[in-house]
N, CA, C and O atoms as a MOPAC input file, in Angstrom:
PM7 MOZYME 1SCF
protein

 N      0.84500 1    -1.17200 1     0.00000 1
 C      0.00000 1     0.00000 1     0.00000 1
 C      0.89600 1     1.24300 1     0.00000 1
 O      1.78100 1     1.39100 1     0.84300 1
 N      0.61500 1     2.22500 1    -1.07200 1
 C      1.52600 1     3.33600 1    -1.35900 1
 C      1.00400 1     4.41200 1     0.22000 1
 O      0.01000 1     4.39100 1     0.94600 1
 N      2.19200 1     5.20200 1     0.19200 1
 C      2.08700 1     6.38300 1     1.74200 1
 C      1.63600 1     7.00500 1     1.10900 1
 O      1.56700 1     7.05600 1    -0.11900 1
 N      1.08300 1     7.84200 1     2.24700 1
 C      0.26500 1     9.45600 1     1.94800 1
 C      1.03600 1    10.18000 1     2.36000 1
 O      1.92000 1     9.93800 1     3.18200 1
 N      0.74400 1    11.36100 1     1.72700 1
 C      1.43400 1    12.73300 1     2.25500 1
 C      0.36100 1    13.93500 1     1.72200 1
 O     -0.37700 1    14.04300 1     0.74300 1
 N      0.70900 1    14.86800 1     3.01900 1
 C      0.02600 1    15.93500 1     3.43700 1
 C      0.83800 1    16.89200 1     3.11600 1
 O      1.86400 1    17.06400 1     3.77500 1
 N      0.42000 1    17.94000 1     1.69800 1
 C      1.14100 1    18.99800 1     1.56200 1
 C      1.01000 1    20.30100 1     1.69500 1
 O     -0.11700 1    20.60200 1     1.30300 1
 N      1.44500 1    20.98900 1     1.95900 1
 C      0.57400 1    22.36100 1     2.73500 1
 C      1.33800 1    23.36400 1     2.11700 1
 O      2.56000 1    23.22900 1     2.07400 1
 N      0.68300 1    24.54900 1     1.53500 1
 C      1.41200 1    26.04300 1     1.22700 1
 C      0.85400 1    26.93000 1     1.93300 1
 O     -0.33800 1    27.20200 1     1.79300 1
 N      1.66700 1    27.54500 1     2.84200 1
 C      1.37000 1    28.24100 1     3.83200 1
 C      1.52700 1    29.98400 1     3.62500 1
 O      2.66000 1    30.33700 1     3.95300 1
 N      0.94400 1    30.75200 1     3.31600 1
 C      1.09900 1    32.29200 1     3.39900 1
 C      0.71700 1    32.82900 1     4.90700 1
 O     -0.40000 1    33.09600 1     5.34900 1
 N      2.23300 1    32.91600 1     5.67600 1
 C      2.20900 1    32.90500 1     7.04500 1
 C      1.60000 1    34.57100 1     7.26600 1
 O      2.17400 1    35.37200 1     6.52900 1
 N      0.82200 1    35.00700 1     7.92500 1
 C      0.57300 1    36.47700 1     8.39900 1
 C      1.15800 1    36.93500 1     9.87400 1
 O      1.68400 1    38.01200 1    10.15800 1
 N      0.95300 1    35.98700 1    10.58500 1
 C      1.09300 1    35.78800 1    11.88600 1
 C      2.40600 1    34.52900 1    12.05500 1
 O      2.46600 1    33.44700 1    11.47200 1
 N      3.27700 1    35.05500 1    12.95200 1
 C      4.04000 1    33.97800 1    12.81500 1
 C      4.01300 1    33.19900 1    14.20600 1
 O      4.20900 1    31.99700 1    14.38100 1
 N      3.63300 1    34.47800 1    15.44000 1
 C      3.46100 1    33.81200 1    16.87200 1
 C      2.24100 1    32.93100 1    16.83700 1
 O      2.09300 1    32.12100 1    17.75200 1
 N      1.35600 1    33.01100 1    15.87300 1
 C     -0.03600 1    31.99700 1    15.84600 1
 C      0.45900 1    30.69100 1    15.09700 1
 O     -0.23900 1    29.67800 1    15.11800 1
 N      1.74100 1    30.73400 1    14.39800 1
 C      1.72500 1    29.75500 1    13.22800 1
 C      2.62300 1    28.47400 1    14.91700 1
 O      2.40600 1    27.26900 1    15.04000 1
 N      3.39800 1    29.21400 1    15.72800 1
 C      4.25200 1    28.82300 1    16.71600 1
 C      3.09000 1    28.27500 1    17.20600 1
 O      2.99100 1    27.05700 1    17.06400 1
 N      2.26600 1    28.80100 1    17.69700 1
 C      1.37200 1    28.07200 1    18.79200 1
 C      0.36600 1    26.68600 1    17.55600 1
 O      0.01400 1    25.56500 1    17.92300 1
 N      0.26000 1    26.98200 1    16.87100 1
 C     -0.58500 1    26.20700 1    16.11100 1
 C      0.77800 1    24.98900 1    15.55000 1
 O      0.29600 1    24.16000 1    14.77800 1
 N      1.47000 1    24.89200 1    15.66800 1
 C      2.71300 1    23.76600 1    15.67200 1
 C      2.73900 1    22.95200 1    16.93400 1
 O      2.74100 1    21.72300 1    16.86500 1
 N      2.76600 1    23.80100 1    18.47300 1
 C      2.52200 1    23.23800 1    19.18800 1
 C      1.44000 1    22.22000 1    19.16300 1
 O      1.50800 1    20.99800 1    19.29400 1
 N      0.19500 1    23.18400 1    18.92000 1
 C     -0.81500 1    22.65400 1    19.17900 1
 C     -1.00300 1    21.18100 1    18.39800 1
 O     -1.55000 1    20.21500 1    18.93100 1
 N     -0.51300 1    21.18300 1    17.19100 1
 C     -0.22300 1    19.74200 1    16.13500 1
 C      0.18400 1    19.12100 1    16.44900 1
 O     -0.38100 1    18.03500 1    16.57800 1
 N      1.27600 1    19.27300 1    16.76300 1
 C      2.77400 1    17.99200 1    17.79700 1
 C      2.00000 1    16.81500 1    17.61000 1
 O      2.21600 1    15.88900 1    16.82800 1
 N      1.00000 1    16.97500 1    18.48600 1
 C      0.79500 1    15.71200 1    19.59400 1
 C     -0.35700 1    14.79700 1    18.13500 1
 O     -0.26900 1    13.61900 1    17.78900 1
 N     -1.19300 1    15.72400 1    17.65800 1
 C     -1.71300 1    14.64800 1    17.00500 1
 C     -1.16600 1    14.37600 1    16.04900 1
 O     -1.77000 1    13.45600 1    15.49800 1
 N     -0.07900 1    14.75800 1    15.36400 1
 C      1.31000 1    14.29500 1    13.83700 1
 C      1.68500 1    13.15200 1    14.74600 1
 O      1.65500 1    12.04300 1    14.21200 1
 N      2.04600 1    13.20900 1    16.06100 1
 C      2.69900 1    11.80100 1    16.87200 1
 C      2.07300 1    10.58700 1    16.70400 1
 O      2.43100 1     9.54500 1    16.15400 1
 N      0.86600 1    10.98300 1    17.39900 1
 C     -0.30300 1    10.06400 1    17.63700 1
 C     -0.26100 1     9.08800 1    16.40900 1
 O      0.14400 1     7.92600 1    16.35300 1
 N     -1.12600 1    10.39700 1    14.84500 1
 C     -1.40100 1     9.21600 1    14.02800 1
 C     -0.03600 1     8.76800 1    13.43300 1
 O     -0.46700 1     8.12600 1    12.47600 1
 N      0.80600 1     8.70600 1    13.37900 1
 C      2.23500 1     8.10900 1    13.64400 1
 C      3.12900 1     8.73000 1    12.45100 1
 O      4.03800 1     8.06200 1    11.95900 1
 N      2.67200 1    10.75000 1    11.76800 1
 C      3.42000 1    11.13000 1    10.73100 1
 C      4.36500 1    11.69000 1    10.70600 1
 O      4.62600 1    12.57200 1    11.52500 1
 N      5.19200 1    11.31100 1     9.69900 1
 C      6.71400 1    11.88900 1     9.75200 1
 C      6.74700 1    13.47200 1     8.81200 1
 O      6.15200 1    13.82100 1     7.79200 1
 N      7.85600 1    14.25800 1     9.82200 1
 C      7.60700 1    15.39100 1     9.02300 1
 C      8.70000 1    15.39900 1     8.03800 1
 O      9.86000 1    15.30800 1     8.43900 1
 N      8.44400 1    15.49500 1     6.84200 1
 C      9.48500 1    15.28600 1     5.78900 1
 C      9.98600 1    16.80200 1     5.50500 1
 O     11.20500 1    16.89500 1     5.65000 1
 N      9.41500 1    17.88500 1     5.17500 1
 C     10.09100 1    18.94500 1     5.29900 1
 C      8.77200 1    20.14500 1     5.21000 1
 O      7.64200 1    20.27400 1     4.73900 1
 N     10.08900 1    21.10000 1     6.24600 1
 C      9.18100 1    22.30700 1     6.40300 1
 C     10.45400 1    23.59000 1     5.71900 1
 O     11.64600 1    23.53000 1     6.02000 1
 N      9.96600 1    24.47900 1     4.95000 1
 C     10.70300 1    24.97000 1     4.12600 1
 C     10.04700 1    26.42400 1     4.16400 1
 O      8.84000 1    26.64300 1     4.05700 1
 N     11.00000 1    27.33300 1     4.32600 1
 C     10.36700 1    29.10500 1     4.23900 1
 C     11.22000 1    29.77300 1     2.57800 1
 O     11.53200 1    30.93300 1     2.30700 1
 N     11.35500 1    28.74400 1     1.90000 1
 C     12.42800 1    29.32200 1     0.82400 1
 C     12.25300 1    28.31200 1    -0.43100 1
 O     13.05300 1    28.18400 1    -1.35700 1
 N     11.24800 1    27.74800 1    -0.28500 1
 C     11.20200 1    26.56900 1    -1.45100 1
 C     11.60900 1    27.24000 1    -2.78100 1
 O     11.28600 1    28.39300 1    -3.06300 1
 N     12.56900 1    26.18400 1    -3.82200 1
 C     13.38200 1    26.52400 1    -4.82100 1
 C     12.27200 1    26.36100 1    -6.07700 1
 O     12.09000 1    25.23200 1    -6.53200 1
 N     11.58700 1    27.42600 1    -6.58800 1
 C     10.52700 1    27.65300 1    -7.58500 1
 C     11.35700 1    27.19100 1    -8.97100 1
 O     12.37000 1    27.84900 1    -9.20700 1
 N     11.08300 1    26.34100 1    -9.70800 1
 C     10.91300 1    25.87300 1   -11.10100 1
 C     10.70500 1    25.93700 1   -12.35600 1
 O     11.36800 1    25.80200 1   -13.38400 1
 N      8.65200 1    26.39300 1   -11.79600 1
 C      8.45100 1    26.35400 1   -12.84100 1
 C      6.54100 1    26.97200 1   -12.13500 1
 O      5.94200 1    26.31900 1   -11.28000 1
 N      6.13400 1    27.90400 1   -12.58300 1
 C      4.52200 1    28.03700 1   -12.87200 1
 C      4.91900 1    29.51900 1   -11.39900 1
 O      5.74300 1    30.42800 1   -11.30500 1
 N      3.84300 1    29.02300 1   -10.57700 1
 C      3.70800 1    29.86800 1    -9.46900 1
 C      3.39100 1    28.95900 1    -8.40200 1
 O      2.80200 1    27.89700 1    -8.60600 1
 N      3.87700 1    29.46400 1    -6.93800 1
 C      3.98400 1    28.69700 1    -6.00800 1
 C      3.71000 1    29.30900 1    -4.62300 1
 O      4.50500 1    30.10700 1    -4.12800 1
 N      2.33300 1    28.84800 1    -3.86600 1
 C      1.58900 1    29.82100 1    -3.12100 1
 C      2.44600 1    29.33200 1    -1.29700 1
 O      2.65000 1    28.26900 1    -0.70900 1
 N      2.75400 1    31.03300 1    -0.95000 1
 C      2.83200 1    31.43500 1     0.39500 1
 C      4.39000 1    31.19200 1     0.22500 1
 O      4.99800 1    31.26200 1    -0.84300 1
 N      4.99400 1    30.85800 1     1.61900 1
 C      5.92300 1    31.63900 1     2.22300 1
 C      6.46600 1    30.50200 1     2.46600 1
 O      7.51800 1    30.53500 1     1.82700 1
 N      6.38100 1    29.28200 1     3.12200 1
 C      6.14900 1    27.98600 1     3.62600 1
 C      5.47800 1    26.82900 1     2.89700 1
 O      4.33000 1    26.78700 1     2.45600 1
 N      6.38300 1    25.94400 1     2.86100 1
 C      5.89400 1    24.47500 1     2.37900 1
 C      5.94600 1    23.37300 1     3.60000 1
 O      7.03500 1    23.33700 1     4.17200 1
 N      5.32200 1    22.81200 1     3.90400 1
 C      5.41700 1    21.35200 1     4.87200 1
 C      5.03900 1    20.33900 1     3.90700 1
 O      4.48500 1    20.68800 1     2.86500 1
 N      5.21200 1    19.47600 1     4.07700 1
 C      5.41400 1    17.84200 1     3.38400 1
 C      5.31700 1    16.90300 1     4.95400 1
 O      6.17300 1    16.96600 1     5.83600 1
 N      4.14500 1    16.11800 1     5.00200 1
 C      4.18400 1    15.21000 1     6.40200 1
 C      3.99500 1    14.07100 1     5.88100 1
 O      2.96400 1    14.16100 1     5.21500 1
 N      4.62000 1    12.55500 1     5.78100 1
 C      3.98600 1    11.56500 1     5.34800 1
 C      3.48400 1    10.57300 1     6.46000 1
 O      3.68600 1    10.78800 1     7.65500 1
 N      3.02700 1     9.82100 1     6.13400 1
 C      1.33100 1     8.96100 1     7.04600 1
 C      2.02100 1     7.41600 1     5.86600 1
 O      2.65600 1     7.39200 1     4.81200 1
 N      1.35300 1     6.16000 1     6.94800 1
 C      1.47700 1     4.67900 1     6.35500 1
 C      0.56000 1     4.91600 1     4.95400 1
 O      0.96300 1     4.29200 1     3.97300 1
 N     -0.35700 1     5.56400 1     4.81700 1
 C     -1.45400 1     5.54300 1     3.54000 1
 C     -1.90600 1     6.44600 1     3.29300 1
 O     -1.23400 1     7.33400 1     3.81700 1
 N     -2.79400 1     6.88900 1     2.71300 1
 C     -3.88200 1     8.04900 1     2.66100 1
 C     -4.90600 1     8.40200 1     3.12800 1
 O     -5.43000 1     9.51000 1     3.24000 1
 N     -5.40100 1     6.70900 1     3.60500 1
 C     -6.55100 1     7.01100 1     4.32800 1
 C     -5.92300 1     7.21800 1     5.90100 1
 O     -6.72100 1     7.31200 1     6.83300 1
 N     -4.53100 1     7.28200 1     6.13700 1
 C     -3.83200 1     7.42400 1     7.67800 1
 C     -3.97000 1     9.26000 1     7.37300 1
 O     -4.71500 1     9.98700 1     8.03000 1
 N     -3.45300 1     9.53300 1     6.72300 1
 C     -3.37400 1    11.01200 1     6.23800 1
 C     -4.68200 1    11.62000 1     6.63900 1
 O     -4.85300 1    12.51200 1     7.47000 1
 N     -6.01800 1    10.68800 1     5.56100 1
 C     -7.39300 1    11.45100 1     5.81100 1
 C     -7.24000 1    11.47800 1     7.39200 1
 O     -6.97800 1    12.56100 1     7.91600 1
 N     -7.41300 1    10.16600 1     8.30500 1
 C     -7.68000 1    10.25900 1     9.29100 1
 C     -7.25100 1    11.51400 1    10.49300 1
 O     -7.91300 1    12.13300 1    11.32600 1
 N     -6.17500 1    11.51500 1    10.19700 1
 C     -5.35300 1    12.72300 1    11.06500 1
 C     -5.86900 1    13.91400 1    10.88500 1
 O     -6.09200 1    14.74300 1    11.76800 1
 N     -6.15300 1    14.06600 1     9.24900 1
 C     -6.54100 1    15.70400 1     8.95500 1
 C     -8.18800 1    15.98600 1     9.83000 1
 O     -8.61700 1    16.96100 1    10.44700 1
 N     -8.65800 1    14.91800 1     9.58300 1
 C    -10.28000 1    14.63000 1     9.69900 1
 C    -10.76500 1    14.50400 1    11.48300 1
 O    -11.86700 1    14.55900 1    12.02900 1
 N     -8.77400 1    14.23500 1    12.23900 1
 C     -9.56300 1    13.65500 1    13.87000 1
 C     -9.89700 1    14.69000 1    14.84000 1
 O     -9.99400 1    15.91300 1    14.73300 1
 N    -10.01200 1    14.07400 1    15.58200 1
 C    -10.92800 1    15.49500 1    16.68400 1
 C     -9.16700 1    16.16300 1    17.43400 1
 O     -9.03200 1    17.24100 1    18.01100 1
 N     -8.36900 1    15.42100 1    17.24600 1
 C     -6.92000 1    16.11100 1    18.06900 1
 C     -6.36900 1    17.30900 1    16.85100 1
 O     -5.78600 1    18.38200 1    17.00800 1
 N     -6.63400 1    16.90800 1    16.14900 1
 C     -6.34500 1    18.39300 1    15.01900 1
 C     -7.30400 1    19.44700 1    14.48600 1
 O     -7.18400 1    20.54700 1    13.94600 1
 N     -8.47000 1    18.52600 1    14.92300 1
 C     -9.40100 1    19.78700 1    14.89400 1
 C     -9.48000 1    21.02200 1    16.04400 1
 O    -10.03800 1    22.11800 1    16.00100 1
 N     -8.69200 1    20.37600 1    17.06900 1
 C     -8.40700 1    21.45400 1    18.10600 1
 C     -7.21300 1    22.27800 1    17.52600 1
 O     -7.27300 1    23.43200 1    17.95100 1
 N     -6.13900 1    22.06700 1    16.68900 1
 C     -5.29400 1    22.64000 1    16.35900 1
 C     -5.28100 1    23.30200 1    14.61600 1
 O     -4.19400 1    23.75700 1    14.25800 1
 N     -5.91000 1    23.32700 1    14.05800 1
 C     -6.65600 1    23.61500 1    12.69700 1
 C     -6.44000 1    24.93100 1    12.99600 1
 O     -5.41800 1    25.61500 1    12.94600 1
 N     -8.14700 1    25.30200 1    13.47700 1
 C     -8.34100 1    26.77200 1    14.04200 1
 C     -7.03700 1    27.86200 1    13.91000 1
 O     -6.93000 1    28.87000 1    13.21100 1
 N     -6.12500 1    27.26100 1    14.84000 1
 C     -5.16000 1    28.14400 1    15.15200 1
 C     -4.34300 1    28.56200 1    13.61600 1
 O     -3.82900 1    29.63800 1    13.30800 1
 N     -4.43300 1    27.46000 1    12.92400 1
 C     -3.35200 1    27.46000 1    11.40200 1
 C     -4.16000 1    28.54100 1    10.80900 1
 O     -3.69700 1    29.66900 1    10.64600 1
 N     -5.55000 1    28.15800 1    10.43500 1
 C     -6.40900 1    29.08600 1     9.62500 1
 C     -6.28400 1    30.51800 1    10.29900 1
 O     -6.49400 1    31.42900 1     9.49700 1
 N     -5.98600 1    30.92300 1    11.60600 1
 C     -6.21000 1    32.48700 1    12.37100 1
 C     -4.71800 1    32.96800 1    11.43800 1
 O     -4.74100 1    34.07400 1    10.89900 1
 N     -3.73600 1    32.28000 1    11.32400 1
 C     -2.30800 1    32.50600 1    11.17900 1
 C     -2.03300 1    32.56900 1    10.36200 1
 O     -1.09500 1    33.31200 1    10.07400 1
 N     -2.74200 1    31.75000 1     9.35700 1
 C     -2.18200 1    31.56000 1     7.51700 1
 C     -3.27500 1    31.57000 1     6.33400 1
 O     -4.30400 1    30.96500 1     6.63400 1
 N     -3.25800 1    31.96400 1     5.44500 1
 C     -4.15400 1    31.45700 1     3.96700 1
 C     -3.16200 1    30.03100 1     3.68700 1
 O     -1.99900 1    29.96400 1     3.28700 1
 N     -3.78400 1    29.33400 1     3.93500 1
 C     -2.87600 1    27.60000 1     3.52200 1
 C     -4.07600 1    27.18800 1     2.30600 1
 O     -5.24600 1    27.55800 1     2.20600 1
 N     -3.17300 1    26.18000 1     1.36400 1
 C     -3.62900 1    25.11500 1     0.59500 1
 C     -3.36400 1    23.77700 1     1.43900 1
 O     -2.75500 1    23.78300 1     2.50900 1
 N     -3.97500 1    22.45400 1     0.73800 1
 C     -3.55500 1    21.71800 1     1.87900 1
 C     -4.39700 1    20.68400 1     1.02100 1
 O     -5.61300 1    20.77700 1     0.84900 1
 N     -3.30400 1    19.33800 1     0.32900 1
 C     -3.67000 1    18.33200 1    -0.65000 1
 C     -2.91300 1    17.11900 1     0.15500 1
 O     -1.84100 1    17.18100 1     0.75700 1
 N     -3.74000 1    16.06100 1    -0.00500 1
 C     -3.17700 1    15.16700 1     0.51900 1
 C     -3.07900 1    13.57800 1    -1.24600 1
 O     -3.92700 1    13.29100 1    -2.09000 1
 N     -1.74000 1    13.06500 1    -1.02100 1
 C     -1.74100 1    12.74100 1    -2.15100 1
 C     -0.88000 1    11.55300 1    -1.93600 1
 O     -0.13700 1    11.46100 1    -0.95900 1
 N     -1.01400 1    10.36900 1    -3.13200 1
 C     -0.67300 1     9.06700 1    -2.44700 1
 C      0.95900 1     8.81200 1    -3.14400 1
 O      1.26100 1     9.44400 1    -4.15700 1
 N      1.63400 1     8.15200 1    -2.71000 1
 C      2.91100 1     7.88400 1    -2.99600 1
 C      3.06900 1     7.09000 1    -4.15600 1
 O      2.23600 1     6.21900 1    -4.40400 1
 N      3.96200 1     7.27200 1    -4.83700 1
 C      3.93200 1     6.09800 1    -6.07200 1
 C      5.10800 1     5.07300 1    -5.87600 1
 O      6.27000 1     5.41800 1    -5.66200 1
 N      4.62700 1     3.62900 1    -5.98500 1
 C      5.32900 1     2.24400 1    -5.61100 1
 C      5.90500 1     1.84900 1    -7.41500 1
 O      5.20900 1     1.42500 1    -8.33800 1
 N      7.01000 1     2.09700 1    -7.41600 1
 C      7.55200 1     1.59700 1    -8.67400 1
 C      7.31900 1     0.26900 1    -8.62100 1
 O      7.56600 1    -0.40800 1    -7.62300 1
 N      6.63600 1    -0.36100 1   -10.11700 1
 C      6.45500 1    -1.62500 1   -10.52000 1
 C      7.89200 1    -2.51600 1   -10.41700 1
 O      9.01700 1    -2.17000 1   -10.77400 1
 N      7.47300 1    -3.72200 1    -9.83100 1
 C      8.91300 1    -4.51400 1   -10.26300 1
 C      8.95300 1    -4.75100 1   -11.46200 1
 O      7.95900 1    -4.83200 1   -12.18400 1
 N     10.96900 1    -4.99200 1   -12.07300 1
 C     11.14900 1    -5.29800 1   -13.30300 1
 C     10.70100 1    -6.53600 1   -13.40100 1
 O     10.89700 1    -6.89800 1   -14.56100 1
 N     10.08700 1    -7.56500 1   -12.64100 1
 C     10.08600 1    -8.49200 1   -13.17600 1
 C      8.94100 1    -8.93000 1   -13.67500 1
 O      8.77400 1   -10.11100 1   -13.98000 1
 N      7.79900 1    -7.77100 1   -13.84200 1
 C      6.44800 1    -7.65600 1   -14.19400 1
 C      5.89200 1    -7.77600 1   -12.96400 1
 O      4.67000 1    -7.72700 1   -12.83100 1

């Protein structure tokens, strides 16, 4: 089963709300058991346009581990605080498992 990951573009306004609203996450990123793969204030642009200030990348065992976390009542206490602090996007998207060569 391919991982999920939770990607977020963050246009920070507030940065002491974005602090407390990290706190406030900690505990449920622990819980449902996600790793933070990267948090970035400088992401290296490419190609098109690329929204806010901040990128996070969190990955989860699946997607439906991902839904669950975004969806549980321990981050819905800590949500609030992101939305007072930031205009965020926020896609959750599944990992791709390269086929074996051997078919």
């Amino acid at each position: 089963m391919p991982k999920g990951y939770v990607i977020l573009t963050e246009a920070i306004n507030d940065p002491a709300g974005m602090a407390a609203y990290g706190r406030a996450a900690a505990a449920s990123m622990a819980e449902s058991g996600a790793s933070i793969l990267a948090v970035d204030a400088n992401p290296q642009l490419l190609e098109g346009d690329w929204h806010g200030n901040q990128t996070v990348v969190l990955e989860f065992e699946s997607v439906e581990a991902a839904r669950a976390w975004y969806e549980s009542a321990a981050y819905a206490k800590a949500k609030p605080l992101r939305q007072a602090a930031a205009e965020a996007n926020a896609v959750i998207v599944s990992g791709f498992e390269m086929p074996s060569a051997s078919g």
